[in-house]
C-alpha positions in Angstrom: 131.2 107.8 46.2 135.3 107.0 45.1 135.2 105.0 48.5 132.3 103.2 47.8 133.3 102.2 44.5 136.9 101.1 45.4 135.4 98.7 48.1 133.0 97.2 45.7 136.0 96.9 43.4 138.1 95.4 46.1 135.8 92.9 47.0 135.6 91.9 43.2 139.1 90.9 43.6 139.0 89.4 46.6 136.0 87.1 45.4 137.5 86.4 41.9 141.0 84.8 44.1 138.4 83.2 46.2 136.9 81.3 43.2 140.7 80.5 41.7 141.6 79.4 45.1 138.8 76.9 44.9 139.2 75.8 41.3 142.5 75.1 42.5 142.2 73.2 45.4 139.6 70.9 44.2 142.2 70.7 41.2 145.1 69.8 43.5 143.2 67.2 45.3 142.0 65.5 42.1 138.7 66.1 43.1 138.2 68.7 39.5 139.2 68.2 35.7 142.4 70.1 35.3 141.2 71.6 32.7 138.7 74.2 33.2 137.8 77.3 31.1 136.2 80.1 33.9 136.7 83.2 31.8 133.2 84.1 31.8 133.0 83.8 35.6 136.6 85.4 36.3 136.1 88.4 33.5 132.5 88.7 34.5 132.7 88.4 38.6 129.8 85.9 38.3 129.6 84.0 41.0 130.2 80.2 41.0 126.5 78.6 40.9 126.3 80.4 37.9 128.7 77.7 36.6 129.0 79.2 33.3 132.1 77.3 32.3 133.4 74.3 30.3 135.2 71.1 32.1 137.5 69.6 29.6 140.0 66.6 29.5 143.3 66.9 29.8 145.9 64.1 29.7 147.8 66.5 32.0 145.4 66.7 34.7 144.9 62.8 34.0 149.1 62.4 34.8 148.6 64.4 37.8 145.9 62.0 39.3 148.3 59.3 38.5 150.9 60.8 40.2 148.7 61.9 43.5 147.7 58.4 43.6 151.3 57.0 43.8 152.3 60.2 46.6 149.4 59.4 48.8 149.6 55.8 48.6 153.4 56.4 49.7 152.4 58.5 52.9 149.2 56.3 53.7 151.8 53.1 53.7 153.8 54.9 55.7 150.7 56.4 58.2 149.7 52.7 58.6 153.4 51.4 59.7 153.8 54.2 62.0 150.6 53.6 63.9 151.1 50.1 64.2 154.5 50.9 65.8 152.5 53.1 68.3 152.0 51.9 71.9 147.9 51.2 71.8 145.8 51.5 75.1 144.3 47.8 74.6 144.1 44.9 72.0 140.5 45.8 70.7 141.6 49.4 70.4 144.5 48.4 68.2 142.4 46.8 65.9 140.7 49.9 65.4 143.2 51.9 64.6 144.6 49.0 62.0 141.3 49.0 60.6 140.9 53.0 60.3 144.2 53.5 58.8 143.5 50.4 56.5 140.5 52.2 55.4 141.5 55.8 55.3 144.7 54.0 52.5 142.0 52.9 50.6 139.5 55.9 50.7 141.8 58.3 49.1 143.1 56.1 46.6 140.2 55.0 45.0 138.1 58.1 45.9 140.8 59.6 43.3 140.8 56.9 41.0 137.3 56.6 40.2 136.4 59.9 40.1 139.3 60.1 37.4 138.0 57.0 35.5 134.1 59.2 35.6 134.8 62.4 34.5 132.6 62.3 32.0 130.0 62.1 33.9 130.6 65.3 35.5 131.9 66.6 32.5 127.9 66.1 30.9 126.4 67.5 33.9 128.2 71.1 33.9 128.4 71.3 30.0 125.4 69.8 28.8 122.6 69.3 31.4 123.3 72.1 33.4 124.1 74.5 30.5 120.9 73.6 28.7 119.0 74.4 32.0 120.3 77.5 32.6 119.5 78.3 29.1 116.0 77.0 28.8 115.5 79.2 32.0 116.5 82.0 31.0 114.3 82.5 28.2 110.9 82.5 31.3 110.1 85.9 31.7 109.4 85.3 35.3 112.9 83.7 35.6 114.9 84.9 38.4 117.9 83.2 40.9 118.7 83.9 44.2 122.4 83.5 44.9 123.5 81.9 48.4 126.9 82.4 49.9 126.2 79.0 51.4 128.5 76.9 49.0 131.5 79.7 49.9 130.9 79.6 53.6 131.2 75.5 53.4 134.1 75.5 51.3 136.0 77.9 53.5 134.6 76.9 56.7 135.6 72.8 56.3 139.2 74.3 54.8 140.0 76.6 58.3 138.4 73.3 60.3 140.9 70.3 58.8 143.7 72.8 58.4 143.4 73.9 62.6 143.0 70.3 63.2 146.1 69.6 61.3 147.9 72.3 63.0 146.6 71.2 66.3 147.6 67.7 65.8 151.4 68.6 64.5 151.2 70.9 67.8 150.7 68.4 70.5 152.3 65.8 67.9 156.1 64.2 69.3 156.1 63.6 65.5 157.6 65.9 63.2 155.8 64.1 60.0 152.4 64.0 61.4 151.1 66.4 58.6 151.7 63.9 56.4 150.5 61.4 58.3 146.8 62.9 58.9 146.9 63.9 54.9 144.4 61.1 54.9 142.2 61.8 57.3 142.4 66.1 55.9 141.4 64.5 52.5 138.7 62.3 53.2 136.0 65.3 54.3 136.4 66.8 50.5 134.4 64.6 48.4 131.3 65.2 50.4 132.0 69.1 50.6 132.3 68.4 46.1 128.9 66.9 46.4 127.4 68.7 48.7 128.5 72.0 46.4 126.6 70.4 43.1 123.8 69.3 45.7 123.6 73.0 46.3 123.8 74.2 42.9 120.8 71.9 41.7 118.8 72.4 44.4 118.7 76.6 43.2 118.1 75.5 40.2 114.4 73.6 41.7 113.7 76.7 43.8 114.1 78.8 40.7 111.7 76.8 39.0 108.9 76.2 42.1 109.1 80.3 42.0 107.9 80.5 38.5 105.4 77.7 38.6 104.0 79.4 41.8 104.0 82.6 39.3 101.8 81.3 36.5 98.8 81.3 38.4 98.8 84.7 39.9 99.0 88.6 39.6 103.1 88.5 40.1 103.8 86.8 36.9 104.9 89.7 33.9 103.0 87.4 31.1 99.5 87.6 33.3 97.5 87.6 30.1 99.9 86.6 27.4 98.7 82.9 25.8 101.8 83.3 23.7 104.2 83.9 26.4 102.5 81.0 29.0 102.9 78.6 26.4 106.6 79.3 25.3 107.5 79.0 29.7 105.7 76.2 30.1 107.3 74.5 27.2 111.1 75.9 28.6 110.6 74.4 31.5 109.3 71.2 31.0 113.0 71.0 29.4 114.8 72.5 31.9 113.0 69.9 34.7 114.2 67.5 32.7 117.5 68.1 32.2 117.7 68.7 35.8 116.6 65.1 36.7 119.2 63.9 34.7 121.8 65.7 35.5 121.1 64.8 38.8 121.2 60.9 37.6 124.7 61.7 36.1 126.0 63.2 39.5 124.4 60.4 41.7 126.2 58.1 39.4 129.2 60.2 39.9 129.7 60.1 43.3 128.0 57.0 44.6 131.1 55.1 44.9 133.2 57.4 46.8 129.9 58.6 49.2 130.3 55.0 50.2 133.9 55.2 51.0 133.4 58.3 53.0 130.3 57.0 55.1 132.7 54.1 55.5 135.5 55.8 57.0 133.5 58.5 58.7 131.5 55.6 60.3 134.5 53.6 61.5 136.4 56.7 63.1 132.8 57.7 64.9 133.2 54.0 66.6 136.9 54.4 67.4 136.9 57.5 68.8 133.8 56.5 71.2 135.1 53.7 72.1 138.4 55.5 73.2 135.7 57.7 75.3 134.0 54.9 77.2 137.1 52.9 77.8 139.0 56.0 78.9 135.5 56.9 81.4 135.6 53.4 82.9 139.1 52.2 83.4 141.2 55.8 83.9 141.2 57.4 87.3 141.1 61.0 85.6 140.1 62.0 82.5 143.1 63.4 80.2 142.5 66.6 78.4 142.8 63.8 74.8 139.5 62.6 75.9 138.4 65.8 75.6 139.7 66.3 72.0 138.6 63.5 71.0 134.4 64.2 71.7 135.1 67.8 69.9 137.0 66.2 67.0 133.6 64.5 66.6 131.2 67.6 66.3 132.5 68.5 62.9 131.9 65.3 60.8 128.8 65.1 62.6 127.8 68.1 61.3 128.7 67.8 57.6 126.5 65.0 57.8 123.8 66.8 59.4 124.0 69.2 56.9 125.0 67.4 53.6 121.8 64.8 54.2 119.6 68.6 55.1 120.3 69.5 51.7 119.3 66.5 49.8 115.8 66.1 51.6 115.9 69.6 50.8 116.1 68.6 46.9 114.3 65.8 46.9 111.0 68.2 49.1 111.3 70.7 46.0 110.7 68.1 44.0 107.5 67.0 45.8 106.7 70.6 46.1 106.7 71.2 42.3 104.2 68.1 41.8 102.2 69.3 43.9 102.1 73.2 42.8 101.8 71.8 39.5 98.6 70.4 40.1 97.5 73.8 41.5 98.2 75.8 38.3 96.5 73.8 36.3 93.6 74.4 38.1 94.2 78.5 38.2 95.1 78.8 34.4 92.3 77.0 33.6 90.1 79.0 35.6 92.0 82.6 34.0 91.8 81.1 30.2 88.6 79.4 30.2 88.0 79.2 26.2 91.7 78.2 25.9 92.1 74.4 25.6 96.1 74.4 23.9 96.9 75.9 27.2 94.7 73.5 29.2 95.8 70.5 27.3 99.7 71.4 28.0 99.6 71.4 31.2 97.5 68.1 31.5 99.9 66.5 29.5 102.8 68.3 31.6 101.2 67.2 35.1 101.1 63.5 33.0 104.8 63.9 32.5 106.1 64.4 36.0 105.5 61.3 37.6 108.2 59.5 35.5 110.4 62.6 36.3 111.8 61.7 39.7 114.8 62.1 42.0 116.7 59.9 44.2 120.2 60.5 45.9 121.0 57.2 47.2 124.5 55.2 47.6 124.9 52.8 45.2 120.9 52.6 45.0 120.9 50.7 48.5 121.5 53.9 50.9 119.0 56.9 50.9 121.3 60.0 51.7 118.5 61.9 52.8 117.9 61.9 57.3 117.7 58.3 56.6 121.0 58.0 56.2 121.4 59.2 59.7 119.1 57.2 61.5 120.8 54.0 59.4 124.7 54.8 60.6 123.7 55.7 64.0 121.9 52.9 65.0 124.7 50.9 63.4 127.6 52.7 65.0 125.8 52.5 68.9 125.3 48.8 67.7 129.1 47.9 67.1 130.3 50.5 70.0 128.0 48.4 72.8 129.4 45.2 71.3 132.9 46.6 71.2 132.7 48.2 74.6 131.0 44.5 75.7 134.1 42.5 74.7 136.7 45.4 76.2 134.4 44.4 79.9 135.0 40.3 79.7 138.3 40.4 78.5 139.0 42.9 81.7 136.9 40.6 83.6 139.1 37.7 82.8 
């Protein structure tokens, strides 16, 4: 019994350094207000899509943006001079890497710099519109939240991948600033790991809700026969829907801009590094073990894309889903409480509401980031590699 309760207190430890560790880092890296009060989380071992904490601003945390900005643009000024010094296999090739280094300067720089010129935005999503879900939720008596480890595992899984990459790369580097030099490219998978995070967080928040919706119009719920109760939960969370949607407004408006940069740069290193590929399969006697590298150093953006464009069809389903079950209650509860018209009359004028309650996650309003946006930068990055790899074969031909 001792044992088992000094594991269970080690591991409360261990997961309160975990959540400091990533306050932290998304601190350092300007992607977080500096100023963040966690107590309730860090006193309480509440885990963090509980998010019951306060951002606020600080003219410190504002200086040390300013600052980052200045360091960064230093080292991505000197990443650019040092690969244009390099010896590139071909003309077209250079141009790539010009263009990718060109882009990468500019990613970081104003990734930071808008996101600290839009705090407030995310600001008003944790302390209002999340806050005033969580608190219209928690007064449904069939309220309950399932906790995933699936924010934790992404954070530390995409901070072991860039670190090892870095490692790697200073490894096999001639280089003794490459570190530096790659800070860039380390940087630029963060800002979609952020979103991705708050993507997570709102979509258990829409699960939480489906569950009690599908509830109400059963034998599970714990108010089966109470008017009194049914009409207080359907009132709490008609709000909390709606605070949801906006919140979700506010953190689409958030990170539109830098989504943009990302798919940008994510997009143009896709393109150089096939290239590289092709060219090295069709002119190179043997294939060099860089090749290689290159096709696995691939696999992980790929697969933060996979999975960060999974999780907002996810979203944007359990908002169709609640539309739908919606419809299906109303139909149930009027079935259970025949000669009760208030409650019947609620949830007509609920079902009425909904349509003008709506979701999108696009980029900028032009790109959908659901699976769309996969079909839309694959077809475009094939596109510019066949034309790229086109102009490689007549300027070899010639």
């Amino acid at each position: 019994m001792k044992l088992k309760m000094n594991y269970h207190k080690i591991k409360s430890v261990c997961y309160r350094l975990f959540v400091i560790s990533q306050y932290l880092f998304f601190k350092i890296i300007g992607l977080s207000p500096w100023s963040i009060d966690a107590s309730e989380i860090l006193t309480g071992n509440q885990r963090i899509e509980t998010h019951n904490f306060r951002y606020y601003f600080s003219y410190i945390g504002m200086c040390y943006n300013i600052i980052f900005i200045v360091v960064t643009s230093s080292l991505n000024i000197y990443c650019f001079n040092y690969i244009k010094s390099m010896k590139i296999l071909d003309q077209i090739f250079g141009i790539f890497q010009n263009t990718f280094a060109c882009l990468s300067s500019f990613c970081i720089i104003f990734i930071v710099l808008i996101i600290t010129a839009r705090h407030k935005l995310i600001m008003n999503f944790i302390n209002i519109h999340l806050r005033n879900v969580d608190k219209n939720l928690n007064t449904c008596a069939d309220y309950e939240i399932k906790y995933e480890c699936i924010n934790d595992v992404i954070f530390a899984s995409n901070f072991i991948v860039t670190s090892t990459i870095a490692i790697v790369r200073q490894f096999f580097s001639k280089s003794k600033l490459i570190v530096f030099i790659s800070l860039p490219n380390f940087l630029t998978t963060w800002p979609l790991i952020h979103y991705t995070i708050f993507i997570n967080i709102i979509k258990l928040r829409f699960k939480s809700i489906n569950s009690m919706l599908l509830k109400l119009g059963t034998t599970e719920s714990k108010i089966l026969r109470s008017r009194e109760l049914i009409l207080h939960d359907l009132d709490s969370i008609k709000r909390a829907y709606a605070e949801l949607c906006k919140g979700c407004d506010e953190i689409v408006t958030f990170y539109e801009v830098p989504t943009l940069i990302v798919i940008l740069i994510f997009s143009t290193k896709t393109i150089r590094s096939l290239y590289y590929m092709v060219i090295q399969l069709i002119s190179a006697p043997k294939i060099d073990s860089l090749t290689y590298l290159t096709g696995l150093s691939l696999l992980y953006p790929i697969y933060i894309f996979i999975y960060f464009t999974s999780s907002v069809t996810k979203v944007v389903k359990e908002v169709s889903k609640y539309n739908k079950e919606t419809v299906r209650i109303i139909n149930l509860l009027r079935d259970r409480f025949d000669m009760d018209e208030e409650i019947f009359k609620k949830l007509v004028k609920f079902s009425s509401y909904l349509p003008y309650l709506t979701v999108e996650f696009t980029c900028c309003g032009i790109i959908p980031l659901d699976r769309t946006l996969l079909m839309i930068a694959s077809s475009t990055i094939a596109s510019y590699l066949v034309i790229s790899v086109q102009f490689y074969i007549s300027l070899s031909a010639n």
